[in-house]
N, C-alpha and C positions, 0 to 999 in steps of 0.2 A: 201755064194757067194758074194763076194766083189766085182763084178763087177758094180754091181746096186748101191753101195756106190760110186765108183768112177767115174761114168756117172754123179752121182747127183751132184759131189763135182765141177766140171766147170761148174755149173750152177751156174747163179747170183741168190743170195737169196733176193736180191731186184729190184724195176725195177726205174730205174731214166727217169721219162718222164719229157718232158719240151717241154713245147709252140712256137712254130719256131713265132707265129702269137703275143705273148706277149712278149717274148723276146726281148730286146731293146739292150745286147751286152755290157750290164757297168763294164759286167765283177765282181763283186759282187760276186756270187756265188762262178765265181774262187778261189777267195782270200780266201774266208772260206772252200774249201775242204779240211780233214786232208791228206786224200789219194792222191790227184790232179789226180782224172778221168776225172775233166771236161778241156775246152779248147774252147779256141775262133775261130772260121774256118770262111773262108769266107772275103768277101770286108765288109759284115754288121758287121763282129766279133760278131753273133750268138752262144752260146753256144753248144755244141755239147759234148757225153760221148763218152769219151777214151776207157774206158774199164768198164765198168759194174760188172762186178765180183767181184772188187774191193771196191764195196760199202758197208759201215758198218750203214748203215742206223745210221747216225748221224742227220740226218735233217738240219745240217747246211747249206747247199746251200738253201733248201725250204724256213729255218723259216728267210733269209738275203734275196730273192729275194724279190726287190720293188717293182715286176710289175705280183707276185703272176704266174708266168712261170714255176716255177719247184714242181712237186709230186714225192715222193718216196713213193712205193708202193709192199706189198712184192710178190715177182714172184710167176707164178701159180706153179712152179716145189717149193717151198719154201711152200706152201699151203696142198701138198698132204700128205696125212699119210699114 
């Protein structure tokens, strides 16, 4: 039954959280995405994810943000067996 494979495959296998409250906007993370899911929105230029599914859990926006804003973490549907 290939159905239950291909519900799972639009699942994001990670989840990109980020701190609206730590986030300062330096754009930082940007620069280092290989994908470019992230993106600056707003008058503050607050980070924000494009698209999620996209993410190959690199850590690079985590391990470059200064102000310690962004976790990558993997999704609850990326967890179940």
């Amino acid at each position: 039954m290939s159905n239950s494979n291909s519900s799972t495959a639009s699942q994001p296998k990670y989840r990109v959280l980020i701190s609206q409250e730590w986030c300062k906007g330096c754009g930082i993370c940007i620069s280092f995405c290989p994908k470019n899911i992230l993106a600056a929105e707003g008058l503050d230029q607050k980070v924000k994810v494009t698209d999620e599914s996209l993410c190959i859990n690199c850590t690079m926006c985590e391990v470059h943000c200064p102000d310690f804003a962004i976790q990558i973490v993997p999704s609850e549907a990326n967890n179940e067996r």
